[in-house]
N, C-alpha and C positions, 0 to 999 in steps of 0.2 A: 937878372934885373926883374925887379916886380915889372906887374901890368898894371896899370892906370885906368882905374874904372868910374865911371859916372854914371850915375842912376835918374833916371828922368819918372817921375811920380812916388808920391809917396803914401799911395794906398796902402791895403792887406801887403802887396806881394812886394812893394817896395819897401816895406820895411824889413817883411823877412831877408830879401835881395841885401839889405844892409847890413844883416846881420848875417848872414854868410860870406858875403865880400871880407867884413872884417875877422870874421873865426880864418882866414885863407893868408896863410903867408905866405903866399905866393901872389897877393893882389894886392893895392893902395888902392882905396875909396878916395877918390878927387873931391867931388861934390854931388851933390843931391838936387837936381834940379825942379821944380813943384809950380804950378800955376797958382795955386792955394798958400796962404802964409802958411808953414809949419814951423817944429822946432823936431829935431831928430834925436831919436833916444837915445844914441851914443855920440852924441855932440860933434856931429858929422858937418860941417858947412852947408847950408842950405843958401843955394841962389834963384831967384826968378825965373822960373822956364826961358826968356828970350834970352837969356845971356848965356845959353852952351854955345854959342858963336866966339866968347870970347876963350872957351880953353880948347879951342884949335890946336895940338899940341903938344898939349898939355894932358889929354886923355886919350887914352887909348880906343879903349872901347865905350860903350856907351850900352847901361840894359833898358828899354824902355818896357817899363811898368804899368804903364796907364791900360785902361781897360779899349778892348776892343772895336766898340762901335762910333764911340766917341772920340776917341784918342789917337791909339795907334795908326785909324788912315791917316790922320791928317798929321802926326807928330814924327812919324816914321821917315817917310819921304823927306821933312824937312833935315832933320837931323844927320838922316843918310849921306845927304850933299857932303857932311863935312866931317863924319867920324863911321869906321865899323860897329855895327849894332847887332842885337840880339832881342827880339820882341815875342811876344806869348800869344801873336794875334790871335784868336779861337776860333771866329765863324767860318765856320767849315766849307758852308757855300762859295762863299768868296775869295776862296784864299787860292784858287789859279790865279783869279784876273789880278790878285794883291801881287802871286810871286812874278806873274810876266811883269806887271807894272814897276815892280820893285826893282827887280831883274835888270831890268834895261837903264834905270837908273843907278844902280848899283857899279856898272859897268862903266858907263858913261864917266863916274865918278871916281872909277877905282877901288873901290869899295868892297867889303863883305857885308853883306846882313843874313845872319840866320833867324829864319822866321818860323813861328808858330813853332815855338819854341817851349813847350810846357810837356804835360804825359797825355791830353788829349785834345790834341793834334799834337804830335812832337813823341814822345816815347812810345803812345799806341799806334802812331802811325807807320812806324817801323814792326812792330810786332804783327802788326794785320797783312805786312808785304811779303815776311817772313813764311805765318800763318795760308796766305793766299798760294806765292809759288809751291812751299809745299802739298797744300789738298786741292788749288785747281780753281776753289769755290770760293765766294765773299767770305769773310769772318762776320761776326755778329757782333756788335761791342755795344754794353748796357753800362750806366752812370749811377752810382749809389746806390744806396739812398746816401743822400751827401749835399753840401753846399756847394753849387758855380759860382765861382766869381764873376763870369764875364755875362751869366741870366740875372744875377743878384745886382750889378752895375748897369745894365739895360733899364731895369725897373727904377733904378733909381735917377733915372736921364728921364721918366715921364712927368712932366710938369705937375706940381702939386706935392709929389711921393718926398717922407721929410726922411723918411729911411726902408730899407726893403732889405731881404734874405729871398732865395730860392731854394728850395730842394728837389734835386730829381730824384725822383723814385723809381726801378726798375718794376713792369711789372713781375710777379710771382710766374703767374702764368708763360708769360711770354719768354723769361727764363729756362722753364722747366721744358716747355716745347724746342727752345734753341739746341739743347742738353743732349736733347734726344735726337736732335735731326728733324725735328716735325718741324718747324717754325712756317710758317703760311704768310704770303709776303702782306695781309691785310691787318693783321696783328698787331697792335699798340704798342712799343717796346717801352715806353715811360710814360710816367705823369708826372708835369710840373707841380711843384704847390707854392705858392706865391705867398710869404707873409709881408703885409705893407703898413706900414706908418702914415697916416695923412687926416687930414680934416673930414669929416665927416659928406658936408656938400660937394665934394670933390669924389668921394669914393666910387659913384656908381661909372664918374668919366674916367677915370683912373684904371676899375676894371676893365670895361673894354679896350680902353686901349694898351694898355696891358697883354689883353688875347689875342691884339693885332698887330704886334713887332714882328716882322718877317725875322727871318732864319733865328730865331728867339721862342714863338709860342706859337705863332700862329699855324693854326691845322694841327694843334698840337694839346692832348687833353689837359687840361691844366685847371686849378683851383686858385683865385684870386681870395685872402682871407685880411681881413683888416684887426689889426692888435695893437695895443699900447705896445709906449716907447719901453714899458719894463719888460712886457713878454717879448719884445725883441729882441731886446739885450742879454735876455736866455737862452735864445732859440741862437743865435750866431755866436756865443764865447765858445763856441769851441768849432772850428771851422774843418770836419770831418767832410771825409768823401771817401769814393771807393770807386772801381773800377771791373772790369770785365771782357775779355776778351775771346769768343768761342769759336771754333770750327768742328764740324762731325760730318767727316764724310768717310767714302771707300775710296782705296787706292784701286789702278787699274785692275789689279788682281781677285779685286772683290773683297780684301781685307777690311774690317770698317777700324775708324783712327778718329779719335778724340783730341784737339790738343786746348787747352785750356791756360790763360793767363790773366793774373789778376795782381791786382795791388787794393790796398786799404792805409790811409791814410791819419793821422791825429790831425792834422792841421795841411790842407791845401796848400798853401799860401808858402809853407815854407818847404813843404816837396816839390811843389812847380820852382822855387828860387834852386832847392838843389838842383833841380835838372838845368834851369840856366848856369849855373855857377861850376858848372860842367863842361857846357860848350863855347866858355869862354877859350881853353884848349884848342878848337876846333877852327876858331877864331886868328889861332897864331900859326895852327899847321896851312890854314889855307891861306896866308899870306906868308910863308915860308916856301910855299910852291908856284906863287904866285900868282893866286889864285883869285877871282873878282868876281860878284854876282851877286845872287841871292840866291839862297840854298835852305832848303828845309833839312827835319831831320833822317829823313830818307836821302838824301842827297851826300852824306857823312859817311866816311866809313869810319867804323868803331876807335878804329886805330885814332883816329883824330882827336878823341876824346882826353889824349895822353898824349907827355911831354918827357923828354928826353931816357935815362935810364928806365923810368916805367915804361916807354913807349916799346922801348926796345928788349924788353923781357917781358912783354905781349905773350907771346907765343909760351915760352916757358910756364909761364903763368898761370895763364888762362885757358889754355887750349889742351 
């Protein structure tokens, strides 16, 4: 039997989200739920955000799309009351106090929600545990040069802003020292570069506050640049990012060991949808064991990722 999936926002990733649900025959798109009037490019039903109350049932899962700081706390919890979810929350700071808080309503309710759900938190956070038990030591992990979505979405939550893009930049520097083992813990590992759309008498309040969103920019070297609606619309059609994941230390032996993981992407938006439209699996094997909570993707063993004959030539496979 298909899974029964609903989609809640229908930004960047909600639409990629849709468009991998539907390439999956193994899934039915229910509806698209959006706070915003939309229309869906593959003429998907679109209802009201308040009304996933009424496909109790009717859906299975539910992926919530909507960006981080705005959204997901307050959309998550609601929704979790009354369907299994999967969300991409990103702020990295927050995301204990989100999993206990989520946790204990998840459970209450019966429920699964897999959170922080994307490759950074969610794919790189596996790779860094992996990285970590084996050399002993923190891994390093640098962001692009690439668009965030959830720095790109902050910016555009500050009053005034009519559209915004972010890129993070790795520094050069601060790569080549990680590389090597030097890295020195005072060391800048990025720079934001902010481009923003807005009126003119707004732009100087706009920067600053801009350079004061906690776990977003702040204490954080960053460049606020104001451009036309056309140079924007340049700088974001293709929504690239990249990734980086480093460790260089000695084993006990005195052996020195590198290991090094990376990804690079065409489009954000619809690699973060791959990675959810993944643990939807994950989703059926932990209510197949009977399983209830909220669960990051450290929290998953692999196997979960897989369903029935692939699950079971795992091993053969893979290994």
């Amino acid at each position: 039997m298909k899974i029964n999936i609903g989609i809640v926002g229908y930004g960047n990733l909600g639409k990629s989200a849709e468009r991998a649900v539907l390439a999956n025959k193994n899934l039915n798109l229910v509806r698209i739920f959006s706070r915003r009037v939309v229309v869906s490019s593959y003429n998907t039903a679109v209802e009201p955000y308040e009304n996933y109350r009424n496909f109790v049932g009717k859906i299975d899962i539910m992926l919530l799309c909507g960006g981080s700081k705005s959204d997901l706390e307050v959309q998550t919890p609601e929704i979790l009351e009354y369907f299994d979810c999967i969300n991409t929350f990103d702020t990295h700071k927050k995301l204990k106090s989100e999993y206990d808080r989520l946790g204990k309503l998840a459970k209450e309710t019966g429920h699964r929600l897999i959170m922080a759900c994307g490759w950074d938190p969610g794919m790189f956070s596996v790779i860094r545990a992996y990285n970590k038990a084996i050399s002993g030591t923190n891994p390093i992990t640098f962001w692009g040069k690439g668009i965030s979505m959830g720095h790109s979405d902050a910016i555009r939550r500050v009053n005034g802003v009519i559209d915004a893009v972010q890129f993070t930049v790795p520094s050069p520097d601060a790569v080549k020292l990680a590389k090597a083992g030097t890295l020195p813990d005072d060391v800048p590992l990025h720079f934001r570069e902010c481009y923003v759309v807005a009126d003119k008498k707004d732009q100087e309040r706009i920067e600053k506050e801009i350079k004061e969103i906690p776990n977003y920019f702040k204490g954080q070297p960053t460049t606020v640049n104001f451009v036309s609606s056309e140079k924007l619309s340049k700088l974001k059609s293709k929504m690239f990012h990249k990734g980086e994941v480093i460790s260089s230390f000695k084993t006990v032996h005195g052996s020195a060991c590198k290991i090094n993981f990376s990804v690079s992407m065409e489009s954000n938006p619809n690699f973060t949808a791959s990675i959810v439209i993944a643990y939807i699996n994950a989703i059926v094997n932990l209510k197949y064991n009977g399983l209830s909570g909220a669960f990051t993707n450290l929290d998953i063993p692999p196997s979960y990722l897989f369903l029935g004959k692939e699950k079971e030539n795992l091993i053969s496979s893979l290994c």
